[in-house]
C-alpha positions in Angstrom: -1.7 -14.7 18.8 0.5 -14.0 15.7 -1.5 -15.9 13.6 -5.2 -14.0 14.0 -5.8 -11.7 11.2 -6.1 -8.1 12.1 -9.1 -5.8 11.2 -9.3 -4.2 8.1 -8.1 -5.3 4.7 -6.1 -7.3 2.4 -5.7 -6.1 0.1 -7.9 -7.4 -2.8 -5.7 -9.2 -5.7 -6.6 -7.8 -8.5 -6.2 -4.3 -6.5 -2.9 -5.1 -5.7 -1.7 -6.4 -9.0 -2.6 -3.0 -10.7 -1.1 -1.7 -7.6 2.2 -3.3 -7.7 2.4 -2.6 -11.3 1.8 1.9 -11.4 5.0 1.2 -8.8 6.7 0.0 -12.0 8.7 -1.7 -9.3 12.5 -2.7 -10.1 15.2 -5.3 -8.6 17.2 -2.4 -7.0 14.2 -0.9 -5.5 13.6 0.4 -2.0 10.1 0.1 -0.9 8.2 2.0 1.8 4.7 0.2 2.6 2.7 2.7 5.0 -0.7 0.9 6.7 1.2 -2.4 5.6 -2.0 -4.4 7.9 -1.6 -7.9 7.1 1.7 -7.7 4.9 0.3 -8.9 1.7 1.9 -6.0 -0.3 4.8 -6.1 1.0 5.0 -9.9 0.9 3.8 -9.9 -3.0 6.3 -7.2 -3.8 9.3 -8.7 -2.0 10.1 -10.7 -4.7 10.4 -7.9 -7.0 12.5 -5.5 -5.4 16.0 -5.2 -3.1 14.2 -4.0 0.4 10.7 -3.2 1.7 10.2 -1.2 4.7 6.7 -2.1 5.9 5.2 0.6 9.0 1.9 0.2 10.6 0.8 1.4 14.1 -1.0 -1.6 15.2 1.4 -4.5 17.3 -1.2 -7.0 15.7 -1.0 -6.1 12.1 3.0 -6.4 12.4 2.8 -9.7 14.0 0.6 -10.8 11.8 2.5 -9.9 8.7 5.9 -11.3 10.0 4.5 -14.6 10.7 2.9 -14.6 6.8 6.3 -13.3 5.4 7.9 -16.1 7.4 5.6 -18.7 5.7 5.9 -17.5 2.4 10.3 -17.5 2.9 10.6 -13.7 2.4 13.3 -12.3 4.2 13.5 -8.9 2.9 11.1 -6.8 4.7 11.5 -5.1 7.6 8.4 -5.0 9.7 8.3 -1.5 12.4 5.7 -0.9 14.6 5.2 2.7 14.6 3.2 6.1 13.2 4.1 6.9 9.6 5.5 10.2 10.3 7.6 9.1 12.7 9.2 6.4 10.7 9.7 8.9 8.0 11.5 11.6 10.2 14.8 10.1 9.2 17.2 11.1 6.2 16.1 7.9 4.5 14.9 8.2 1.0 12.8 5.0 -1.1 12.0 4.4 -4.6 8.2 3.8 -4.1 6.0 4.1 -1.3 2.4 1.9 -1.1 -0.2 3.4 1.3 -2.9 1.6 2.0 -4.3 3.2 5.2 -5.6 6.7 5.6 -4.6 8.0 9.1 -2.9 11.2 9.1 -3.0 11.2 4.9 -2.5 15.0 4.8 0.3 14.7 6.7 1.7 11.9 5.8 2.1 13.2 1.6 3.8 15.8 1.8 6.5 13.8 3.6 6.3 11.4 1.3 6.8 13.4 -1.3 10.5 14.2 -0.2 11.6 10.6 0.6 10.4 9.0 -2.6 12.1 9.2 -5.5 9.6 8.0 -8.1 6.0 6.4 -6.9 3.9 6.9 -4.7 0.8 5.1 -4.8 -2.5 5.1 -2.5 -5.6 3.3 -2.0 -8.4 4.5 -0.9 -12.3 3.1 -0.7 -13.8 6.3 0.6 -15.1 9.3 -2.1 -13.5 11.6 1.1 -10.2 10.0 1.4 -9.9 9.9 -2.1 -10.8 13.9 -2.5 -8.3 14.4 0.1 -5.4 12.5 -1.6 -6.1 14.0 -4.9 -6.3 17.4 -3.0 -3.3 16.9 -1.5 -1.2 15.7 -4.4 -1.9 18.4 -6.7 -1.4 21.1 -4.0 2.6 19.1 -3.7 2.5 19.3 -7.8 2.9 15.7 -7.3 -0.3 14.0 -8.9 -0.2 12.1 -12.0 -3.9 10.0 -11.8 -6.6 8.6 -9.9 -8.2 4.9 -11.2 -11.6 3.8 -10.1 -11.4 0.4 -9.8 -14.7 -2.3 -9.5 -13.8 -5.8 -9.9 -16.1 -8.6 -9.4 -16.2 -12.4 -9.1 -18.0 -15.3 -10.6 -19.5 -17.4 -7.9 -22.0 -20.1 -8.6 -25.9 -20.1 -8.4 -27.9 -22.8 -9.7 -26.5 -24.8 -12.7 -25.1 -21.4 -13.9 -22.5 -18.2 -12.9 -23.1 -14.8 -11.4 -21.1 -12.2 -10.6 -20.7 -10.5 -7.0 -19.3 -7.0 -6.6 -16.3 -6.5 -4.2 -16.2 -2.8 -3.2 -14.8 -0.6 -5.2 -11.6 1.1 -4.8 -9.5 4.0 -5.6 -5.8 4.0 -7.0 -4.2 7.4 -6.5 -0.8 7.6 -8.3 1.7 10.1 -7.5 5.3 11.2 -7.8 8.1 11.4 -5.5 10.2 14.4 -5.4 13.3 13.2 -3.6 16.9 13.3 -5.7 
């Protein structure tokens, strides 16, 4: 049951590197990871900071994620089931936050942008969601840059190499407001 992969997502790896790194994650870090699906983020950025937070709505995508973080011996994330904007009605405040799902997005920022103090980055593979985001940031003064990213992979055909597109995706960097 734990062990099926939920719909959606993972996060590509080469997303996720240049993900992990407009973070500009540190050992003391707190991270939030909103939409965390399968855990991969969180799981690949575990390593690299004191404590990740990772929220998604769906019962499968947390179990999911907490058997993977078991596997790979991470022990610093902790997994809620829940809506984004009711995880972040507490006082809490994070370093970073990683979104990778779009639910409620316009919603979802602006509270963002008071319980991080430094990062906030999104991904997004829709032009709208995108829009949005951008939007959104620059009406919080918050937005520092958007990165279109298209990253493709050699696979073989005949006695030689092509290249096969994965889907494009957009990096939305912000900054967190919170003191």
């Amino acid at each position: 049951m734990g062990d099926r992969k939920p719909a959606g997502g993972p996060t590509q790896d080469e997303i996720m590197a240049i993900s992990l790194y407009k973070l500009g994650l540190s050992p003391d870090d707190c991270l939030l990871d909103i939409g965390c699906g399968t855990g991969k983020v969180s799981i690949a950025a575990a390593p690299l900071v004191k404590q990740v937070y990772a929220v998604d709505r769906r019962k499968e995508a947390i179990r999911y994620a907490k058997v993977q973080a078991k596997a790979a011996g991470i022990t610093n994330i902790e997994f809620v089931c829940g809506e984004a904007l009711d995880f972040l009605a507490t006082d809490h405040t994070y370093d970073c936050a990683f979104v990778g799902g779009s639910r409620g997005i316009t919603e979802v920022l602006p509270c963002l942008a008071t319980h991080v103090r430094r990062t906030i980055v999104v991904n997004a593979v829709l032009v709208r969601t995108l829009s949005t985001v951008v939007e959104t940031m620059q009406q919080l003064g918050i937005f520092r840059e958007a990165i279109h990213v298209q990253v493709s992979r050699s696979h073989e055909i005949g006695k030689s190499v092509m290249f096969k597109p994965i889907d494009p995706v957009y990096i939305i960097v912000g900054s967190g407001t919170a003191c």
